[in-house]
Structure formats: C-alpha cells, structure tokens
C-alpha positions as CSV (number, residue, x, y, z in Angstrom):
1,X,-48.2,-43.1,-35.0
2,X,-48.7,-40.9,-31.8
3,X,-45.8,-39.3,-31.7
4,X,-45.2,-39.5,-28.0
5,X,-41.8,-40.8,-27.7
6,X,-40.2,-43.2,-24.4
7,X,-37.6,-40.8,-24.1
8,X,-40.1,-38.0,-22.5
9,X,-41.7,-40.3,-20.2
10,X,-44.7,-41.5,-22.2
11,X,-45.2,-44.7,-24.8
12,X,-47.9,-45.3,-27.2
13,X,-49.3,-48.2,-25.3
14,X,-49.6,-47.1,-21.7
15,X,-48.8,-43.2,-21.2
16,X,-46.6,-41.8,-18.3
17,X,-48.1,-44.8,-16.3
18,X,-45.4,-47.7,-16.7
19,X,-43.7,-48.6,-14.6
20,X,-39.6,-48.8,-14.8
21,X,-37.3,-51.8,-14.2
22,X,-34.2,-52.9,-15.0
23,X,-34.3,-56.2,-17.0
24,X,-32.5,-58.4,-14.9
25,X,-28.2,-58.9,-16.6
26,X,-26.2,-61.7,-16.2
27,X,-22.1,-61.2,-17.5
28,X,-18.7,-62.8,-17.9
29,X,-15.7,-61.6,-19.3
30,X,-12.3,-62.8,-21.3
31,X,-9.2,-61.2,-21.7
32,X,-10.3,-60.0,-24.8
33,X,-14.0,-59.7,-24.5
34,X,-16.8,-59.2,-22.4
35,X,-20.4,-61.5,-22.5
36,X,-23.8,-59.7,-21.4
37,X,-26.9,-61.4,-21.4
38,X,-30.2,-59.0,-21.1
39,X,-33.4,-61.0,-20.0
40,X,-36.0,-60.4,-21.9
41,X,-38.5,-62.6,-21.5
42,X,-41.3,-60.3,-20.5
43,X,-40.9,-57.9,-24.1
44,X,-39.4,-59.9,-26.4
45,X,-40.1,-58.1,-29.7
46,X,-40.4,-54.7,-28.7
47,X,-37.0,-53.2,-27.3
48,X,-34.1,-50.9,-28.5
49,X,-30.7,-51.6,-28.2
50,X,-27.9,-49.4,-28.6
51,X,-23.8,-50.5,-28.1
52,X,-21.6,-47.7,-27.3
53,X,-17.8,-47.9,-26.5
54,X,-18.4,-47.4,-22.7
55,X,-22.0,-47.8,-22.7
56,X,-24.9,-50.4,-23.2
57,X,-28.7,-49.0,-23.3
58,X,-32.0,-51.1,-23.1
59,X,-35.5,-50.0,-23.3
60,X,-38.7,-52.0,-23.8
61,X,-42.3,-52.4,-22.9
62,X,-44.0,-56.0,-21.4
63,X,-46.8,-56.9,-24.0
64,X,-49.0,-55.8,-21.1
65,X,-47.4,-52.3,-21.2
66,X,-47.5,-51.9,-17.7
67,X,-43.6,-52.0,-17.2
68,X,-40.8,-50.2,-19.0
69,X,-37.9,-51.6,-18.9
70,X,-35.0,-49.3,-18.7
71,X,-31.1,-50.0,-18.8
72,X,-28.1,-47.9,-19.2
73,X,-24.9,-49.6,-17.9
74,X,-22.0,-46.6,-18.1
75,X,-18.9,-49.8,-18.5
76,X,-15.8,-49.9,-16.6
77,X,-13.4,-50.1,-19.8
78,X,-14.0,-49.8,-23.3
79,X,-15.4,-51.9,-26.0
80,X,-15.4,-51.8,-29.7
81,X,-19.1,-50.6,-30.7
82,X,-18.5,-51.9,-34.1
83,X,-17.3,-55.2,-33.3
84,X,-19.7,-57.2,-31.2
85,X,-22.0,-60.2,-31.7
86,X,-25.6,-60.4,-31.0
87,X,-27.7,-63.3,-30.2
88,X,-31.2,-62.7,-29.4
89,X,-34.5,-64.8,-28.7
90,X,-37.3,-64.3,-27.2
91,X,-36.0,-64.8,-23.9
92,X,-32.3,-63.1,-24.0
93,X,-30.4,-60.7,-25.7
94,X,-26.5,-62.2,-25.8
95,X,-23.8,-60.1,-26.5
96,X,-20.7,-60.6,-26.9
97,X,-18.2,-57.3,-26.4
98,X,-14.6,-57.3,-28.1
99,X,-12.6,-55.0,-25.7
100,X,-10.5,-52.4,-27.0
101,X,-7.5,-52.9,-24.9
102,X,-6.9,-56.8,-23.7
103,X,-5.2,-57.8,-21.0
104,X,-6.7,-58.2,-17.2
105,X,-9.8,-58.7,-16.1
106,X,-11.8,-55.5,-15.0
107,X,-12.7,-55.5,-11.7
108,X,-16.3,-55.0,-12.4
109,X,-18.8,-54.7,-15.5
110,X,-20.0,-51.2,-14.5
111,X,-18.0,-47.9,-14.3
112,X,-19.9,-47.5,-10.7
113,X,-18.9,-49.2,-7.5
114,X,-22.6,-49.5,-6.3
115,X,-23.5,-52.8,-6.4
116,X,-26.7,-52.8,-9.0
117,X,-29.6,-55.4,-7.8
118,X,-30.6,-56.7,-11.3
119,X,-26.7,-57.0,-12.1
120,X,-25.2,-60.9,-11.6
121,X,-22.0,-63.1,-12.7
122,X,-22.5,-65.4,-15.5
123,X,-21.2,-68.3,-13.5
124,X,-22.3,-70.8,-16.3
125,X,-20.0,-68.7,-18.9
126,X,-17.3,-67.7,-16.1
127,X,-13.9,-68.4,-16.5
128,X,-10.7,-67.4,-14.0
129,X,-8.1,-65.3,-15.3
130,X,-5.7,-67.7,-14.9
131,X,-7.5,-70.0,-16.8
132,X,-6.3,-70.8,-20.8
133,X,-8.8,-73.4,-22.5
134,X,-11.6,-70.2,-23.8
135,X,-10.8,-71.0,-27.3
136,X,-14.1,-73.4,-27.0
137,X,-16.4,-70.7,-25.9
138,X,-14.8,-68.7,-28.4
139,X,-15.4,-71.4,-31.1
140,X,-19.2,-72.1,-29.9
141,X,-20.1,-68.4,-30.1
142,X,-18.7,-68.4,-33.5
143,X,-20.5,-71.7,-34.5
144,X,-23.5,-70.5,-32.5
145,X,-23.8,-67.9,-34.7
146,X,-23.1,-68.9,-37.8
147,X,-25.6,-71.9,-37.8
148,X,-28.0,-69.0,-36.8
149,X,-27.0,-67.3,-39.7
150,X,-28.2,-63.8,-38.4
151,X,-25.7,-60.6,-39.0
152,X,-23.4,-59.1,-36.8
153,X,-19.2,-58.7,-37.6
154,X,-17.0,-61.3,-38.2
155,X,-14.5,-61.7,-35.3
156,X,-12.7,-64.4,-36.9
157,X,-12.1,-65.7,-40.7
158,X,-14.3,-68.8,-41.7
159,X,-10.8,-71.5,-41.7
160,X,-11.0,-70.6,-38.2
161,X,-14.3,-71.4,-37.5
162,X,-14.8,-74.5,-39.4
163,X,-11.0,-75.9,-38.2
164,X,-12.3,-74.9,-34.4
165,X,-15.3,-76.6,-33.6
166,X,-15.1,-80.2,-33.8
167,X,-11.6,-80.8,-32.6
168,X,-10.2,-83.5,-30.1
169,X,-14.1,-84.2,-29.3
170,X,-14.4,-88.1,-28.1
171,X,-16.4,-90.7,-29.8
172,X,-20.5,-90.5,-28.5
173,X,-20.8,-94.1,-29.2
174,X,-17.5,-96.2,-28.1
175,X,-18.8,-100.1,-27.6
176,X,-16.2,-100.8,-24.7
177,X,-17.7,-98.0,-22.8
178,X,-21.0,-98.9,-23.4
179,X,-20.3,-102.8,-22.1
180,X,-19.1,-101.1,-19.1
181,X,-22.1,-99.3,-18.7
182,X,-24.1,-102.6,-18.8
C-alpha cells in the first residue's frame, strides 16, 4: 500500500493528476422515503460510500484512473443513516432513504438552491404527492432485494413482503384475450 490517501488530493493509481467529476444522480422521493441512484458505470468496483443523516458522499476512480469521481450532497431534510437499502451493480448504486420525519415532499434533494448539473428527477420512479398507489414500488424494492439476497435493514417484516408482491396482478395468459389478439 502507498499510503497516499484520496482525501489529500492523490490516489494510488494516478497521483494528483485525476481529474474530478460528479457521477451523474438521478432521485425521487415518497412521503416517507427518498430514492437516489449514483451512476457508476465508469468505476464500478472501486468507490466509497458513506450515508449520513443529512448527507450522502461518493468517491471513486474510472479503471483508467484518469477521473475521480467526487460527490457530497449536503440533503434538504433528514434521513435515517441506519435505515436505508442499497442496491448496487455495476452500473448503479440505488438507494433507498427512510426519512426521519414523513409528511410533504421536500422541495428539493439538496440543502442548496443551486441547481447542480449532474443532479436529475427520477421520472421513471416519480410519483405526485397527491398520488396513493406506492405500496408497489414499495413492495418491488422489498422483493428486489430480497431475491438479491444482499444485506442492508429490514424496513418491513417478511408477512409483508411475501403478502405484497403478487396481489391483484391479472392472468399473463387469458385465451379470450389472446383470440382477440388473433
């Protein structure tokens, strides 16, 4: 080991001579929780990740080594650093925030008014305030993860989880609808 660590500007790999970026984020929220997605395509083995109750960091290096990537989002509200689920492959960290105080939507991810470049809305996991039916995203995380098997804290007992994921869905195969097809 060299010894040199990121924090003082230098990494193993490349020296003081990477460049930094912010990995591009992508976010929605709930009433109750808050999803972040962290693209790492470019380093997907060699990052640190660190969840605090107002704050998210990133750092990595591209299996190149000529870009750091660098991310420190300061949140508008509060999460629960103990509680939060983690899905990661080699092309995106998910997370999945329980905030500490539910009720309305924050205004904004980031504690900061300034709009942040590499900062977008989720639009595929989006959902309106006024909107009710996010038990199914809910039960997919859970059932996401599960069948993934990796760690992380329960947010829900397993009667939930097993009762949750395969109701009121319609039949794949119904013969009148496929004669209608025809």
């Amino acid at each position: 080991s060299s010894g040199i660590n990121a924090e003082y500007g230098g990494s193993p790999m490349t020296g003081p001579t990477a460049m930094r970026v912010a990995p591009a984020v992508t976010w929605a929220q709930r009433k109750d929780r808050i999803f972040v997605t962290i693209n790492v395509r470019e380093c997907p083995k060699n990052y640190k990740l660190d969840i605090g109750s107002k704050k998210i960091t990133f750092s990595g290096h591209n299996e190149q080594g000529n870009k750091e990537y660098v991310l420190d989002l300061e949140l508008y509200g509060e999460v629960n650093k103990e509680e939060y689920k983690m899905l990661a492959s080699d092309r995106s960290i998910q997370l999945c925030l329980s905030r500490v105080e539910e009720g309305e939507y924050w205004p904004r991810l980031l504690e900061t008014k300034t709009k942040c470049h590499f900062l977008k809305t989720d639009f595929n996991r989006w959902k309106d305030e006024d909107e009710t039916d996010d038990e199914d995203e809910s039960a997919n995380w859970e059932s996401m993860m599960n069948n993934m098997n990796i760690g992380g804290t329960e947010l829900g007992s397993e009667d939930e989880i097993a009762d949750s994921d395969d109701d009121d869905l319609p039949d794949l195969e119904d013969d009148k609808d496929m004669e209608k097809l025809e």
